[in-house]
N, C-alpha and C positions, 0 to 999 in steps of 0.2 A: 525608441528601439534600443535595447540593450546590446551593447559592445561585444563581438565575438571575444570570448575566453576574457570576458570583462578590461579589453586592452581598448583602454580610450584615449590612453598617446603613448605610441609603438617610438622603438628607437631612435625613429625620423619622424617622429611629430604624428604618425596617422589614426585614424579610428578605425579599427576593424568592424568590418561587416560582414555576419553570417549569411545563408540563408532562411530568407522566410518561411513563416510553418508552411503556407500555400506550396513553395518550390520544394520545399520536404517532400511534401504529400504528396506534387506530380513525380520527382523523382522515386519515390518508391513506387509509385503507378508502373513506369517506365522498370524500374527492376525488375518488378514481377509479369507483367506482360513481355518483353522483349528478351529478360535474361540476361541485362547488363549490369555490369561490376556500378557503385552506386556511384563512384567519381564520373562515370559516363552517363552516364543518367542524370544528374546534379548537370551535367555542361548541356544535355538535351533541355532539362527541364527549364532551367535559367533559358533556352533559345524560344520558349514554349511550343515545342515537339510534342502532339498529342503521344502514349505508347504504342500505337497501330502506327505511326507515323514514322517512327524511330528508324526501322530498318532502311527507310529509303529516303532518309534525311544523311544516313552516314554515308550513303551511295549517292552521291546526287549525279544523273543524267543529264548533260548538255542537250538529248533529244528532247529531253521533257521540260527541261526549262527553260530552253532557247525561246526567246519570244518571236513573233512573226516581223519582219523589219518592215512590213506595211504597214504593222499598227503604229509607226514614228510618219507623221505628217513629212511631206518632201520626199520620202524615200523611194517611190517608185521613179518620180522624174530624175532624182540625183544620178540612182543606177543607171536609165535609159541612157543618160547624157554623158555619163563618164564610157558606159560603153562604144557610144556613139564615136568618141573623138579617141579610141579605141580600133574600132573598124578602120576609120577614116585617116588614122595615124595622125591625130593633129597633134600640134603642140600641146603637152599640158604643164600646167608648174604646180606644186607642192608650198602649199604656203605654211609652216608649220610652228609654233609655240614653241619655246628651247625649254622646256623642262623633259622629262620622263616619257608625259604623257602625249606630248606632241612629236618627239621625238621616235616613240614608238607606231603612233597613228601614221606618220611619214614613212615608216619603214614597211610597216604593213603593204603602203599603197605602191611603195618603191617593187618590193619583192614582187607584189601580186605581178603588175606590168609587166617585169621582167621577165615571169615565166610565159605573161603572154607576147612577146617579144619586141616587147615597147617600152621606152625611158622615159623619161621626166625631169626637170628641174627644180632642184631641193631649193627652198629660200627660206631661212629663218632668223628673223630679227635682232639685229645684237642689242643686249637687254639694259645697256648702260647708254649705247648712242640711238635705236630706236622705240627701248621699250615693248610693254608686250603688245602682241596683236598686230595684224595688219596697217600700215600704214601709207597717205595717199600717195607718196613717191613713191615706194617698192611695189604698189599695186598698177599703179599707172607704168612702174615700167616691167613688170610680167607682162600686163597687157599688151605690151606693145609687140612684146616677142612670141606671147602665147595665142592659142585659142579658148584653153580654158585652164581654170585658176582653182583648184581644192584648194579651202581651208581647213588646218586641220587642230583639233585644239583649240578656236580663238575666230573670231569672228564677229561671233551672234552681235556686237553693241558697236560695228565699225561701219556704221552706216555710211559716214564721206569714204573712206577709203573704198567701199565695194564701190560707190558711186563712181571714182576715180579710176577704176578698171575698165576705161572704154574699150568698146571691141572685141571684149571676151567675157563667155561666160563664167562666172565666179557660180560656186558650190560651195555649203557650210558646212562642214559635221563637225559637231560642236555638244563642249555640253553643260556650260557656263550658265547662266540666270539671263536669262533676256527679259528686254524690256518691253513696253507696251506696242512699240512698233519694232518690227524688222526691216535688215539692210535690203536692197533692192536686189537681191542675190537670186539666180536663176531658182536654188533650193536652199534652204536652211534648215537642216535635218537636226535635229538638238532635245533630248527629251524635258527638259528644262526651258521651253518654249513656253510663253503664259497659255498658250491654248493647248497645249499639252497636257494630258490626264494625269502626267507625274506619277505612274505607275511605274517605268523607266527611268524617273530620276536619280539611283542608283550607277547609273551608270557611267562610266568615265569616257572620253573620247575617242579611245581606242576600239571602246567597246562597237562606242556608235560606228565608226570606222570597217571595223568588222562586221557589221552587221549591213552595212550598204553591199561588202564583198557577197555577202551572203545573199542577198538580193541580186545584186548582177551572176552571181553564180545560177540563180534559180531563172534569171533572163535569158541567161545562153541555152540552158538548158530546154527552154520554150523554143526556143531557135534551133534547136540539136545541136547545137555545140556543147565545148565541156570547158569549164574552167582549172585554175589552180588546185590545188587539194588545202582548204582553208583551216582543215583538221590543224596541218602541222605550222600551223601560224598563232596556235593558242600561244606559244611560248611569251611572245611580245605582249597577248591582250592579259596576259596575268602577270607580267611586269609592271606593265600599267597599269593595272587594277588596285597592284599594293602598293607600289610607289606614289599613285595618284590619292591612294587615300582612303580610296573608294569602299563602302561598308561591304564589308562581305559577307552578304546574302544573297538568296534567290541566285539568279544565274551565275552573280559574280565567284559565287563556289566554285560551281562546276568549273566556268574561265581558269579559276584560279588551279582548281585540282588535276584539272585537264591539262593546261600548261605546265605544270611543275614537270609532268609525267612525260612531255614533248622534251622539255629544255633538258631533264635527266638524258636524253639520247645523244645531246651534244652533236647538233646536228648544223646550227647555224655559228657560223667563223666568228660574228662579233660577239655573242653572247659567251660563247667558249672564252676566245680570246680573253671577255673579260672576267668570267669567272677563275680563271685561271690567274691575273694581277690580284685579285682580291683573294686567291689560297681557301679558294673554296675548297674543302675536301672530303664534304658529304655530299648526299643528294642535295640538290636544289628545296628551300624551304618558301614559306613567306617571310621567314626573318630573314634570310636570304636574297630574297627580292628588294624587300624593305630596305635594309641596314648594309648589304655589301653593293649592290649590282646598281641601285637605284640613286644613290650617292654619286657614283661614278658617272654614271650616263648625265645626273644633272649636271657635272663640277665643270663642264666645257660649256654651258649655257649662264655658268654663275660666277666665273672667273677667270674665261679662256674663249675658245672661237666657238662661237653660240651650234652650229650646226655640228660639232663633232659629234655630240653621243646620236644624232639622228644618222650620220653618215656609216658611224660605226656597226649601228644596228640594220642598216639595210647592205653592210659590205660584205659580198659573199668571196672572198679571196681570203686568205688563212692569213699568209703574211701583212697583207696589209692592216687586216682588222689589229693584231698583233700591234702594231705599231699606233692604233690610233688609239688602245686600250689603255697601251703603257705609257699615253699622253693622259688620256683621262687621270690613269691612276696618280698622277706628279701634281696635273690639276686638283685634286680631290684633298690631297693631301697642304697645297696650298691654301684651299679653302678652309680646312680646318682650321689652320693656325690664324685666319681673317679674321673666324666665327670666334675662336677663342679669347678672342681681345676685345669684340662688340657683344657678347654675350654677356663677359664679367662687365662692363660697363651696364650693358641692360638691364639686368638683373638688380645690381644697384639701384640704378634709376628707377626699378621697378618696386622696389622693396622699400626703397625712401617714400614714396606714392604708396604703397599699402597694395597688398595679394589680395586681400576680401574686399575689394570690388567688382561688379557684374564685368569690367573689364580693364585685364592687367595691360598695359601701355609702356614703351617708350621711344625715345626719339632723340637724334642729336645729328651734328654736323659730320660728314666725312664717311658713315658707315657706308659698308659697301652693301650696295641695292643686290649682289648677288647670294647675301647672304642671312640677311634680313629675314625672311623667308623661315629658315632653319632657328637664328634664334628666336620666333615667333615661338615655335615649337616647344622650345626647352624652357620658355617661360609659361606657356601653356601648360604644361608635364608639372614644371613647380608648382602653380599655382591652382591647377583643376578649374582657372578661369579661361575666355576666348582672351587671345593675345595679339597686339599688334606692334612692330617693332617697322619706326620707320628713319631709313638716311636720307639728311637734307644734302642739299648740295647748292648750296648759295638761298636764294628765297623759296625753292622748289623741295619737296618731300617723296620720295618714294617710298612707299611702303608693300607688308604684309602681314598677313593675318592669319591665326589658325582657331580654329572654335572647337566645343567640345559637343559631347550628343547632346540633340534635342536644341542645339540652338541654331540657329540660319545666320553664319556671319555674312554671307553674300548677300543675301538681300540686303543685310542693314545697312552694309557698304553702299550697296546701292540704293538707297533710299537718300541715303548720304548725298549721294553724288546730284541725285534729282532733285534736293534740297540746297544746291547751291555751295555746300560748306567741301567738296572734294572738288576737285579741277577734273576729276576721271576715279572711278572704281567698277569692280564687280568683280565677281567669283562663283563660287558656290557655298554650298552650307556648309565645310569645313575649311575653309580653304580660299583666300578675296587675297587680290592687290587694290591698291591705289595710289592716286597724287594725291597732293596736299599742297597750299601756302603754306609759307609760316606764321599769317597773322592768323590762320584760320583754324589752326592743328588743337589750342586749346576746346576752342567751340565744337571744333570735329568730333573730338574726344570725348569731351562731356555728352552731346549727343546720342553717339554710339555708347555710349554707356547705358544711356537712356533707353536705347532702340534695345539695344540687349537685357537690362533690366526687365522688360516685359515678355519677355522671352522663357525668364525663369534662372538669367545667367547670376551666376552669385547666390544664389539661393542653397546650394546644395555644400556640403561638407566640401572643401579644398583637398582636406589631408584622408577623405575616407579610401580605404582599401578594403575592398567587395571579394572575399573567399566563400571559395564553394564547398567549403567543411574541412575535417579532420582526416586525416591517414598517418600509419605508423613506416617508421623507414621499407622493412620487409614485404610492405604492398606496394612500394614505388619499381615494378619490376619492368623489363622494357615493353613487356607485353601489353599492360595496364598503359603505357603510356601509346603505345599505337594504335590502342584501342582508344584515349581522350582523342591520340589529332585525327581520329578518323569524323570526327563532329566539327574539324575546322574546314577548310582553314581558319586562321583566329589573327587578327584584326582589327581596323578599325570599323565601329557599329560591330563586334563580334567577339570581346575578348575574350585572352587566352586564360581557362580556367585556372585558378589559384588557390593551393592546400595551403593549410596550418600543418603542421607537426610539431606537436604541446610538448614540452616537459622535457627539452632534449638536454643531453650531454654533448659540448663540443670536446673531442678527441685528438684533435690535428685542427691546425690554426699556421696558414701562411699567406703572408702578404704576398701578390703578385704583382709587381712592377712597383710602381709608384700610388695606383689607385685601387687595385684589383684586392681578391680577398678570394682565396680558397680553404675549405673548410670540408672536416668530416665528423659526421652527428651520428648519437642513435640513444636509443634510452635505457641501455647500463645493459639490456641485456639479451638484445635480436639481435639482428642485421645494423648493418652501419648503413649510411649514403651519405657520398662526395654533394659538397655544392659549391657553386663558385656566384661570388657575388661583386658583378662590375661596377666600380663606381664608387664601391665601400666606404674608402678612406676620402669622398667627395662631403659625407657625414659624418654623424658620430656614429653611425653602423659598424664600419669598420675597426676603429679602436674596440669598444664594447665586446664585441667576440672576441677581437683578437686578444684582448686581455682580461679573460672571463674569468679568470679565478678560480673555475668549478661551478660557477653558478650555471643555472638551468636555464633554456630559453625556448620560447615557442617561436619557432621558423616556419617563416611564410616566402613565397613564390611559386612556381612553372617548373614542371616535372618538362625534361629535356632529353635525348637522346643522349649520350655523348658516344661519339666513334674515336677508336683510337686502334690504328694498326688493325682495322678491320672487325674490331671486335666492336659492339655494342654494348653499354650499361646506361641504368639510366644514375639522373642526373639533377638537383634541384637548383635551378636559377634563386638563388636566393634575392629577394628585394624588402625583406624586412625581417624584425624580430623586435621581439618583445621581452623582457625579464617575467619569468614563471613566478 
């Protein structure tokens, strides 16, 4: 395949990719049937959006694509049982995962309760003294105080531990990779169940969470009673939806588009709270979720007291949320400076071992297991391979993992694990922790390498950049641009579409802080447009423009709103360029 605008190493090393004549040819289908500008069209056709399909792809309805929560095995008995100890006001406890996505599945089940005028007790593991997941002491002593025990987040592979829960009933909703057998759990609700059709495995835990509500909502209602209103609870499942990673397709749209439009009313104390530390000051986005909100909620499970961002998200008191916000936010900001120092280490070790392998690795003594995590990611991002960054801490390894589309790191983890060479793993297909020896972490390695090799990992361009065509500054208008995010949200399994603009003059060239790079283009003789590009001076991107000479460049990234005092223009996220 030939190199868009024949750029076969862009200023960061990348190969540009156009689209295919096929996606040409459905996007211009999509012009002329539905009427859209052809950058919308070009992001439908890349999603393959028949043109009859179009109009109600950029709408999507939660009523039409909510799936029924009885087609998830367990789901009837989970609801009957939760409502049961409900009625009956038993005890129940909350067993929850400290990332995002447990933290928000915990809040959901907090709120629900609360409105029907019943508590629960929060319990969620610290991730350095007990790791993830239920374990047989914390579960044995719930049981002891409880009658019943939600898992939420985390479960599906904790067979001793549910075992250890005498006395009460233990409930999964979960949405991890399970293995050939299940814990002895009253219900394990999990669409990632081996007997599960995986038509639902999309979905993150919060989702599954929400959807047993949805179920006991349609119980009471068979009873004549009335539940919660679970409308205004989307805010939490589309935090967890982007935070957790989860592709955003099929329903996880709607979740995601429905929530933005909830958490816009600024309605719940913790989420305000925290978008307020984080100096949001537009609408609610997915970048938004992703990059400010989601950070924070995890930095008290990855550096600080494991149960914060769940407690903050279920606190419905202004001041207090307030206060456990402006904890996170000191947290979050601690973790960076953690990640910053086992990153540059990682990266090294990553680069002395080689990027074009089916999988990028490293590993050493001392890293903190809270952050591992994140820089799986940023060496993932480097490399366009699955990543796994793990801290030892004496002969013990903890690790994480992040993979890219079309590959399944969870399983291979877990195959891993079934084969003897991990002391513990599993995940899902983006997204695995595990343990590790140290005498075992070379063989683990080479393995996983292996298990991913066939997969297809390493196979594909590292440094390709996938653009959806050409536009001139004068068509990047705000209007054009609310018309692309009306095709998102845009995500992982979804991204966010990206223009070339050939043959630019840069005009204005300023460094922003120490890494930052803003910049304004246009071609001698339309319109101009601002871009700002983060990270600039992290490459040679940022010198190159900044000291451009007059020479010509073709600019590539993400057409963006910017707000500023109210006003709206748009905006080009700059992420690469090229010499004309």
């Amino acid at each position: 395949m030939t190199a868009f605008l024949d750029v076969e190493a862009s200023l960061s090393g990348r190969r540009w990719i156009g689209p295919t004549a096929l996606q040409d040819r459905a996007a211009e289908a999509i012009m002329q049937g539905a009427g859209l500008p052809r950058a919308v069209a070009m992001a439908l056709a890349r999603r393959g959006v028949a043109p009859d399909e179009a109009e109600t792809y950029l709408a999507p309805s939660l009523r039409e694509l909510l799936p029924d929560p009885r087609s998830l095995k367990d789901m009837e008995v989970a609801a009957r049982r939760f409502l049961a100890a409900v009625e009956r006001r038993e005890r129940i406890a909350i067993f929850a995962d400290y990332d995002v996505d447990g933290g928000t599945s915990a809040a959901l089940l907090v709120d629900w309760l609360r409105q029907m005028g019943r508590d629960a007790t929060l319990y969620v593991p610290d991730r350095i003294d007990e790791g993830y997941g239920p374990n047989d002491e914390a579960m044995a002593g719930l049981a002891a105080a409880h009658d019943l025990i939600v898992c939420v987040d985390c479960g599906t592979l904790s067979h001793g531990p549910v075992a250890a829960a005498k006395g009460a009933d233990v409930i999964i909703l979960d949405h991890h990779l399970g293995g050939e057998t299940l814990p002895e759990a009253l219900a394990v609700v999990n669409p990632n169940r081996q007997d599960e059709s995986g038509d639902l495995a999309h979905l993150c835990a919060a989702a599954v969470v929400f959807l047993m509500l949805v179920e006991a909502g349609r119980q009471l209602r068979e009873a004549g009673q009335k539940g919660p209103d679970l409308m205004a609870m989307l805010d939490l499942v589309a935090l967890a939806t982007v935070a957790d990673v989860a592709p955003l397709i099929e329903v996880n749209r709607a979740f995601v588009r429905q929530g933005l439009r909830v958490m816009a009313r600024r309605e719940r104390p913790g989420i305000v709270a925290l978008a307020d530390v984080a100096r949001m000051d537009a609408a609610p986005s997915a970048y938004h979720l992703g990059f400010l909100l989601g950070p924070r909620v995890n930095a008290g499970g990855r550096v600080g007291r494991a149960d914060l961002g769940a407690r903050l998200l279920a606190c419905n008191v202004p001041h207090e949320a307030q206060a456990m916000a402006e904890r996170l936010d000191q947290l979050n900001s601690e973790r960076r400076e953690i990640e910053a120092g086992v990153q540059a280490a990682a990266m090294a070790q990553a680069e002395a071992r080689g990027l074009d392998a089916p999988l990028v690795w490293a590993a050493s003594e001392g890293w903190h297991p809270g952050v591992v995590g994140i820089v799986a990611s940023r060496l993932k991002e480097a490399a366009g391979r699955p990543s796994i960054v793990i801290g030892f801490d004496g002969e013990i390894g903890k690790g994480s993992g992040r993979s890219v589309a079309g590959v399944d790191l969870g399983a291979a983890i877990q195959r891993l694990a079934s084969e003897g060479l991990l002391v513990k793993g599993g995940g899902h297909k983006m997204a695995a922790g595990l343990t590790v020896m140290r005498d075992q972490l070379e063989p683990a390695m080479e393995r996983l390498s292996e298990l991913l090799a066939k997969q297809g990992a390493g196979t594909g361009g590292a440094a390709d950049l996938v653009l959806d065509g050409m536009l001139m500054p004068g068509a990047a208008t705000p209007e054009l641009i609310t018309q692309i995010e009306a095709a998102g949200p845009f995500g992982a399994g979804s991204a966010a579409p990206r223009h070339v603009f050939a043959q630019m003059q840069i005009t204005f060239a300023k460094r922003v802080g120490e890494r930052h790079l803003k910049i304004r283009f246009g071609d001698g003789t339309g319109p101009q447009l601002d871009a700002i590009a983060f990270g600039a001076f992290d490459g040679p991107l940022g010198a190159a423009i900044e000291q451009h000479g007059g020479a010509r460049f073709h600019l590539a990234g993400r057409l963006e709103l910017n707000v500023w005092q109210g006003r709206q223009s748009a905006q080009l996220r700059l992420e690469d360029a090229a010499r004309a």
